[in-house]
VMD Tcl script that builds the backbone (N, CA, C; Angstrom):
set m [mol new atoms 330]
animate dup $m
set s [atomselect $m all]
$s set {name element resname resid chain x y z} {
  {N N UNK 1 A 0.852 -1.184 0.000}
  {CA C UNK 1 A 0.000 0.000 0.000}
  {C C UNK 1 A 0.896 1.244 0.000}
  {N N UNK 2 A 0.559 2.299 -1.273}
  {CA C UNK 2 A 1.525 3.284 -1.069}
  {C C UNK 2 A 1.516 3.973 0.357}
  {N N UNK 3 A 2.502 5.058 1.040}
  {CA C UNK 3 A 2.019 5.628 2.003}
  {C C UNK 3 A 1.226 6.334 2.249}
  {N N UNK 4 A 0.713 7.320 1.093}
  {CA C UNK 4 A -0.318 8.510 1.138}
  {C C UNK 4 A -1.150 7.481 1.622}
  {N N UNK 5 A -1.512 6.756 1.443}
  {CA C UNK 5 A -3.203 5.887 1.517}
  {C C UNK 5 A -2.608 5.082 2.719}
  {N N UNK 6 A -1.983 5.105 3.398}
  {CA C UNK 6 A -1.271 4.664 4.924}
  {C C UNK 6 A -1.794 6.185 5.946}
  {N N UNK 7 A -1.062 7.010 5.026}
  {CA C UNK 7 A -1.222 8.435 5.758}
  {C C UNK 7 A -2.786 8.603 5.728}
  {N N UNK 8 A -3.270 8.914 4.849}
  {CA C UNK 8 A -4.825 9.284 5.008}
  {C C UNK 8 A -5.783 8.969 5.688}
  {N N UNK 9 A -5.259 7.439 5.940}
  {CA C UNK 9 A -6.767 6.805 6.554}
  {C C UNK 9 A -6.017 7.103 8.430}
  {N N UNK 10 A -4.551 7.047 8.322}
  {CA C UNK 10 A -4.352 7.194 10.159}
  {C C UNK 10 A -5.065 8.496 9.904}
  {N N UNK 11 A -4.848 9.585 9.665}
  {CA C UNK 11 A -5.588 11.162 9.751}
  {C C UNK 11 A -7.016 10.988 9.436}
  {N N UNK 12 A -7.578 9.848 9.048}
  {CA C UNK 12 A -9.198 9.724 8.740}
  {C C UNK 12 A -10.055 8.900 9.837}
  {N N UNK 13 A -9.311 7.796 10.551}
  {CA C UNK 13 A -9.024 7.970 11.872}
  {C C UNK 13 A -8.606 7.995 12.829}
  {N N UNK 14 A -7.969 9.223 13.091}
  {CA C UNK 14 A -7.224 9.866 14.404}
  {C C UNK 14 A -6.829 8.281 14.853}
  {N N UNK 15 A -5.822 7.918 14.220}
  {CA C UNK 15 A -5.017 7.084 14.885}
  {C C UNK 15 A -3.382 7.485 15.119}
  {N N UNK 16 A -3.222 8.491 15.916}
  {CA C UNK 16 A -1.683 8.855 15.787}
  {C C UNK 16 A -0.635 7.627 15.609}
  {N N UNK 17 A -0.699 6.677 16.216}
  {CA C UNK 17 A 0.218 5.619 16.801}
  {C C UNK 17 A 0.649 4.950 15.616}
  {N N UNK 18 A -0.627 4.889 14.280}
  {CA C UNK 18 A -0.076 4.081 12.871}
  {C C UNK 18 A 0.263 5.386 12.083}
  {N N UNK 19 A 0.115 6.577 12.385}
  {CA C UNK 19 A 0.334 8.007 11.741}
  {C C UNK 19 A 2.124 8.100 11.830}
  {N N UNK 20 A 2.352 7.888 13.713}
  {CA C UNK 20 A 3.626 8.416 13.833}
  {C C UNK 20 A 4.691 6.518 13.521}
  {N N UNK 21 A 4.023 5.324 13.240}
  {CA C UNK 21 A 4.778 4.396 12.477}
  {C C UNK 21 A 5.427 4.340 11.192}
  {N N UNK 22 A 4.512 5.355 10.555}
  {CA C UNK 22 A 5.503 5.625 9.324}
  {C C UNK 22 A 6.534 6.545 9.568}
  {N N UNK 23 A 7.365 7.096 10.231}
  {CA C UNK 23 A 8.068 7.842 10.369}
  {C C UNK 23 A 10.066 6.869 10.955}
  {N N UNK 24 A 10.634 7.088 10.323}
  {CA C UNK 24 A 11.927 6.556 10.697}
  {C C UNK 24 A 12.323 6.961 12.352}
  {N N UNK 25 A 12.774 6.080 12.882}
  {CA C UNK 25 A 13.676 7.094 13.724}
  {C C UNK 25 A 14.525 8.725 13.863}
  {N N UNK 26 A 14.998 8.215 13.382}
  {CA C UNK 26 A 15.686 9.551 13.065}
  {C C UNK 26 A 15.209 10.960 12.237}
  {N N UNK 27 A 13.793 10.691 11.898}
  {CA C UNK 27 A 12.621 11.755 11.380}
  {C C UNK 27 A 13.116 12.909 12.156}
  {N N UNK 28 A 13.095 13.852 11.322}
  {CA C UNK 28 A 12.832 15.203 11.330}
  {C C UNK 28 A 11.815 16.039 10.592}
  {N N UNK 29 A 11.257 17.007 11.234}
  {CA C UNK 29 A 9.780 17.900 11.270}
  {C C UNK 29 A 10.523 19.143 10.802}
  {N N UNK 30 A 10.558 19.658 9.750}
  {CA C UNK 30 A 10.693 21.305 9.680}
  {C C UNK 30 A 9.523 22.128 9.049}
  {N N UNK 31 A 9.166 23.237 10.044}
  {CA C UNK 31 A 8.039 23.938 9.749}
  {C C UNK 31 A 9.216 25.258 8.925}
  {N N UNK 32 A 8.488 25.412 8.097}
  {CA C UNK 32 A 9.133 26.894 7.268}
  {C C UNK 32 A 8.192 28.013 7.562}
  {N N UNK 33 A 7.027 27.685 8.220}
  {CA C UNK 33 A 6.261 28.696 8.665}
  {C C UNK 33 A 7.045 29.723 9.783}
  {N N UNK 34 A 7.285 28.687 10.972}
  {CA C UNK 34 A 8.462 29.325 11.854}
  {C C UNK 34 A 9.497 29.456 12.448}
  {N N UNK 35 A 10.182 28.675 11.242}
  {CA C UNK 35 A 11.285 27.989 11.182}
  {C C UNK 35 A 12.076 27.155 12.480}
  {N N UNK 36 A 11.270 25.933 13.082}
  {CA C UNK 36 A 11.279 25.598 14.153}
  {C C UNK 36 A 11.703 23.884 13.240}
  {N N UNK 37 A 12.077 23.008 14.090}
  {CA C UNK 37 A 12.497 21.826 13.819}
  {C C UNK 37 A 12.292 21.217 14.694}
  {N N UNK 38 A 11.617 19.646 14.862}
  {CA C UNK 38 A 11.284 18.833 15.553}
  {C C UNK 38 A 11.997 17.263 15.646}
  {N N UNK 39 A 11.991 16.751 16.691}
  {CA C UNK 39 A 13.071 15.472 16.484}
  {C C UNK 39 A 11.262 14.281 16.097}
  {N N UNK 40 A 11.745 12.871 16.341}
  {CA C UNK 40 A 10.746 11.882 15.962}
  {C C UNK 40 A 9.580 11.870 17.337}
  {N N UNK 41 A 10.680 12.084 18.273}
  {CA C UNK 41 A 9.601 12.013 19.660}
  {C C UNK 41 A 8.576 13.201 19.723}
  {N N UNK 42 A 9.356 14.482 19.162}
  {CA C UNK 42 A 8.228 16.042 19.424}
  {C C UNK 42 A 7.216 15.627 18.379}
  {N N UNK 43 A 7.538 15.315 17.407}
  {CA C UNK 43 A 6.463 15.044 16.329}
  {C C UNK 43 A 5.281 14.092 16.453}
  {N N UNK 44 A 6.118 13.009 17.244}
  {CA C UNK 44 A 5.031 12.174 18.087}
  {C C UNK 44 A 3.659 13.033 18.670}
  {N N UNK 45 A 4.639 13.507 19.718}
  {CA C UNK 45 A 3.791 13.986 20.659}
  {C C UNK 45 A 2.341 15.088 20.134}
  {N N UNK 46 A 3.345 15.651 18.791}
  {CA C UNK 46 A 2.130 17.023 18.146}
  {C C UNK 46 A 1.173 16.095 17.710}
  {N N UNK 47 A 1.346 14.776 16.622}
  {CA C UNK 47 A 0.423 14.396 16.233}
  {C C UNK 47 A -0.446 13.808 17.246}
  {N N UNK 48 A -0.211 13.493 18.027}
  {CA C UNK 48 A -0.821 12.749 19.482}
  {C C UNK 48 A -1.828 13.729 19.490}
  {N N UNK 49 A -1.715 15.212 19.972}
  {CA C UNK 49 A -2.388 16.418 20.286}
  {C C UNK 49 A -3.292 16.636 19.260}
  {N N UNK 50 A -2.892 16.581 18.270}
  {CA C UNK 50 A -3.443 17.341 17.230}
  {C C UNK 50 A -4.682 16.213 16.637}
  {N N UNK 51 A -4.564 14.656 16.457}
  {CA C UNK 51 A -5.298 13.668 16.145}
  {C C UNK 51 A -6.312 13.605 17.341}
  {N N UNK 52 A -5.872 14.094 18.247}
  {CA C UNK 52 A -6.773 13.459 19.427}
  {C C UNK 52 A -8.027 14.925 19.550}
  {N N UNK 53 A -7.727 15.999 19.043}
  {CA C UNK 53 A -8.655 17.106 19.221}
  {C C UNK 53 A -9.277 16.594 18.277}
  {N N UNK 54 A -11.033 16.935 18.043}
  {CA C UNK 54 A -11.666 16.183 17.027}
  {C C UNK 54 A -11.718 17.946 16.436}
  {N N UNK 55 A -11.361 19.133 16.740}
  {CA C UNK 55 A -12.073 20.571 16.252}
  {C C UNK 55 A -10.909 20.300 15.422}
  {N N UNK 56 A -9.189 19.673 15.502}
  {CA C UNK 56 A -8.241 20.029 14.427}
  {C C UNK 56 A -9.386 18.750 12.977}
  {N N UNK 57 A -8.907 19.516 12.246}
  {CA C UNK 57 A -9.474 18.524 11.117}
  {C C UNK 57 A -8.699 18.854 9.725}
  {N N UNK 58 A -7.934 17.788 9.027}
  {CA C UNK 58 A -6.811 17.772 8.103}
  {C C UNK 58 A -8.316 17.572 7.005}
  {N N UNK 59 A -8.265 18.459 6.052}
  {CA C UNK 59 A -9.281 18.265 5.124}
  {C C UNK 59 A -8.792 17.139 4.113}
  {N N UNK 60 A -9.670 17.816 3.011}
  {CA C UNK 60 A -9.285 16.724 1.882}
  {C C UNK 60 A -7.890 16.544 1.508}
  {N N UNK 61 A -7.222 15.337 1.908}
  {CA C UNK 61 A -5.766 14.974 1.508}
  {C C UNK 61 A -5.856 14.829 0.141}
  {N N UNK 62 A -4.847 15.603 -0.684}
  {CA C UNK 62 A -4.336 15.313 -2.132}
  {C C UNK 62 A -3.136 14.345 -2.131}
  {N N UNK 63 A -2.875 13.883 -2.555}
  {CA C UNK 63 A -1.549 13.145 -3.231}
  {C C UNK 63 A -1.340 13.729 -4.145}
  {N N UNK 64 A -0.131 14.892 -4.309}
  {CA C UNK 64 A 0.126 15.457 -5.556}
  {C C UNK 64 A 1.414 14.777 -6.070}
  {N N UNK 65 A 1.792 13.843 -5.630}
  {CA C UNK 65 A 3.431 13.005 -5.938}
  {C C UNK 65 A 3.936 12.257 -5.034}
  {N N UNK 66 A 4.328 11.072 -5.485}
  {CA C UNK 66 A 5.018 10.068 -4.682}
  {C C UNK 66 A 5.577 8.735 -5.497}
  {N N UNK 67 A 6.769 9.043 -4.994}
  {CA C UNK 67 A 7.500 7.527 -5.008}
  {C C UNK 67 A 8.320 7.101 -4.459}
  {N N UNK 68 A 9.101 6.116 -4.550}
  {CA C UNK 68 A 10.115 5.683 -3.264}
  {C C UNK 68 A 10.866 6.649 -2.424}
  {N N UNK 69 A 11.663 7.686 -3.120}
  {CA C UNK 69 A 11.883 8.739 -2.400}
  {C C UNK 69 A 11.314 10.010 -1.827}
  {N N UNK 70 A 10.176 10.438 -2.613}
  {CA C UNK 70 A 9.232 11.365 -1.919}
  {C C UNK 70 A 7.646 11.298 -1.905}
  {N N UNK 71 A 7.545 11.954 -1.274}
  {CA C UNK 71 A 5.413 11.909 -0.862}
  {C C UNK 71 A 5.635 13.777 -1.126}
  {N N UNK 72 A 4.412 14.083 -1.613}
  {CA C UNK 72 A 3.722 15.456 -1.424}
  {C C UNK 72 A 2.071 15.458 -1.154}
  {N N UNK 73 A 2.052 16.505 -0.397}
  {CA C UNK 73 A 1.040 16.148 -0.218}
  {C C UNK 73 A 0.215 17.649 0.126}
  {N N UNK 74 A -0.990 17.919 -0.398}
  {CA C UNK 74 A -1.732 19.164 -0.194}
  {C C UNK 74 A -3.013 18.949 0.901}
  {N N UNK 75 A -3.041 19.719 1.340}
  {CA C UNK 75 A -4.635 19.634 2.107}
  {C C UNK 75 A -4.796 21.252 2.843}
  {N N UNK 76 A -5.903 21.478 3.226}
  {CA C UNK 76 A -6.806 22.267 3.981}
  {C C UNK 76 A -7.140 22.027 5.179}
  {N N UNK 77 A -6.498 22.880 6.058}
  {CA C UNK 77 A -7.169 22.264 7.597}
  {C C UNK 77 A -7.357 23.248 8.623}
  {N N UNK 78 A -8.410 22.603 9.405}
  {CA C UNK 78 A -8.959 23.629 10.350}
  {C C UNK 78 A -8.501 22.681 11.510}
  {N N UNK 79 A -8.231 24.166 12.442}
  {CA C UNK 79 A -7.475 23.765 13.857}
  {C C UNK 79 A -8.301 24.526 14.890}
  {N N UNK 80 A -8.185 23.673 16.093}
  {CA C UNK 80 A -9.132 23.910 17.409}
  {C C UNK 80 A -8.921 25.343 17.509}
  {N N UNK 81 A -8.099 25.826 17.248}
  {CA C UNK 81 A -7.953 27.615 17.851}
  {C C UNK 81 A -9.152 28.415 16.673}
  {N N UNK 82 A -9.768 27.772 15.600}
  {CA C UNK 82 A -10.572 28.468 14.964}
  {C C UNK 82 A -9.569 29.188 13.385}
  {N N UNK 83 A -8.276 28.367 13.433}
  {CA C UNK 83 A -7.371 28.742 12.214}
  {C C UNK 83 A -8.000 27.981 11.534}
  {N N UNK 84 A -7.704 28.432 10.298}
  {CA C UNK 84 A -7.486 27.279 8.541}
  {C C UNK 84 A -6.575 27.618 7.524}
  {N N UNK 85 A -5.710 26.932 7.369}
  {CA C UNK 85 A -4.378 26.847 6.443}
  {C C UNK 85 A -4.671 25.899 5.283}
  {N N UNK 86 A -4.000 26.226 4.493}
  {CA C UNK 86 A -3.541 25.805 2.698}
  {C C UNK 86 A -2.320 24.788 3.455}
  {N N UNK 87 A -2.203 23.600 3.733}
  {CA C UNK 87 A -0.835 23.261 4.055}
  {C C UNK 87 A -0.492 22.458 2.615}
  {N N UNK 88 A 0.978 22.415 2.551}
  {CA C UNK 88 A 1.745 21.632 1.741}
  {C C UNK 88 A 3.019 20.744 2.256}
  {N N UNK 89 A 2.941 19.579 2.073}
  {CA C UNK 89 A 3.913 18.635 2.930}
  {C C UNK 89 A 4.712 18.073 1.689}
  {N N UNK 90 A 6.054 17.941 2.617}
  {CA C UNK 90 A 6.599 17.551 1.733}
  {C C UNK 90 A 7.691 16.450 2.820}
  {N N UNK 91 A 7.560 14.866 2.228}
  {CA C UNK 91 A 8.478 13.852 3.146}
  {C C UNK 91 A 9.188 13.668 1.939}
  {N N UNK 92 A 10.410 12.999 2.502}
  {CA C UNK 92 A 11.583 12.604 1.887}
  {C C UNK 92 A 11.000 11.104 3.096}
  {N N UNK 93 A 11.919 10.179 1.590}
  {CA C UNK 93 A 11.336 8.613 2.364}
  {C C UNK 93 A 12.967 7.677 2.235}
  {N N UNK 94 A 13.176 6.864 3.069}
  {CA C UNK 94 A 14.037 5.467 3.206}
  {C C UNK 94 A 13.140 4.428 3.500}
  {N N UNK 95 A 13.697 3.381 2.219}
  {CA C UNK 95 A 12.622 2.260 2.814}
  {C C UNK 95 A 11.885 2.318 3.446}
  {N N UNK 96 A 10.615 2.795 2.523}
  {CA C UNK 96 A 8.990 3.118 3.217}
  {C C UNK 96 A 9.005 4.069 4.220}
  {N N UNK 97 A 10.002 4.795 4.686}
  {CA C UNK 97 A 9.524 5.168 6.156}
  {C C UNK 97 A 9.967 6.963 5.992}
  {N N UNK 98 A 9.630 7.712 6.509}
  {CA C UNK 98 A 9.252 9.197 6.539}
  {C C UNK 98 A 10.930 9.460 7.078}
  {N N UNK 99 A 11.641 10.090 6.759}
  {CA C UNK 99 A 12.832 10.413 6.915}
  {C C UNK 99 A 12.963 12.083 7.209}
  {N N UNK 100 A 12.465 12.858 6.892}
  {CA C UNK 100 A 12.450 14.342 6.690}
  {C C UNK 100 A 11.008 14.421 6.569}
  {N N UNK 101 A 10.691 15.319 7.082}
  {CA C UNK 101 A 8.709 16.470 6.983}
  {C C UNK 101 A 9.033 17.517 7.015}
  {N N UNK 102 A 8.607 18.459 5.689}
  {CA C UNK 102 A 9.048 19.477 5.490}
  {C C UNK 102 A 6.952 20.477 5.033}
  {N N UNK 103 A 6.936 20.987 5.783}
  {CA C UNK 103 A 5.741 22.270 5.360}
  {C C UNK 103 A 5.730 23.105 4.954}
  {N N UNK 104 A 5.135 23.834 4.407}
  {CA C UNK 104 A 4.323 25.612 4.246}
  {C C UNK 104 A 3.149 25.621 4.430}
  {N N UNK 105 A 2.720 26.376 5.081}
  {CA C UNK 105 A 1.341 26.699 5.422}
  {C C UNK 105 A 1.125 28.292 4.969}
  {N N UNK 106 A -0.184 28.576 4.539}
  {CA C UNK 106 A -0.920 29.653 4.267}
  {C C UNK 106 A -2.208 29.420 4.710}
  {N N UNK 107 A -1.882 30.992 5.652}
  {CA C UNK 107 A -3.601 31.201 6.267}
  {C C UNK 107 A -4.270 32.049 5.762}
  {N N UNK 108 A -5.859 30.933 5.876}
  {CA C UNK 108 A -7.073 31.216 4.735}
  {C C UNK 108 A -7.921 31.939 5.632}
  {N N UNK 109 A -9.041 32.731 5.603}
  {CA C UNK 109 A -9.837 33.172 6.161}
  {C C UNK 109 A -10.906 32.237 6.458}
  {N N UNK 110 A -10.888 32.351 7.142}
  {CA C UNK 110 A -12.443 31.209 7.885}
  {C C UNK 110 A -13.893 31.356 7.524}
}
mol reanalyze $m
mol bondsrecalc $m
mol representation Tube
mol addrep $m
């Protein structure tokens, strides 16, 4: 099963635990929004937070590209604070597994 369709359905349901399995050890999170960087455990923990609020909600997942070495991925999402962002993801992959998470986000008006 490719990963997008691994990824989608953990975010379809809030299952962090098969969300944060695709991810290598040694995963790294970089937001370019605020230029902050996360190790495998912080990233854990956000998706933990963020899957478990039912108000965050990752809209319609696109698959705009993927293959052994990368996933992209577009979506729309609304977050418990009453935000909604344009996000764009971008993983770098090793044998199946999430190696690098790289974002941009743009905020949409609600």
């Amino acid at each position: 099963m490719p990963l997008f369709q691994k990824m989608k359905a953990a975010a379809e349901t809030r299952d962090a635990e098969a969300y944060n399995a695709m991810m290598a050890e040694d995963c790294v999170f970089v937001s370019h929004q605020n230029g902050t960087s996360m190790n495998r455990a912080e990233i854990a923990s956000m998706m933990q937070r963020m899957l478990a609020d039912e108000r965050n909600r990752m809209g319609d997942m696109r698959c705009l590209y993927e293959n052994d070495d990368i996933l992209v991925v577009h979506s729309v999402n609304d977050y418990s604070d009453g935000t909604r962002e344009a996000v764009i993801e971008v993983h770098t992959l090793d044998n199946g597994k999430i190696t690098r998470m790289e974002t941009g986000a743009t905020p949409l008006k609600t």
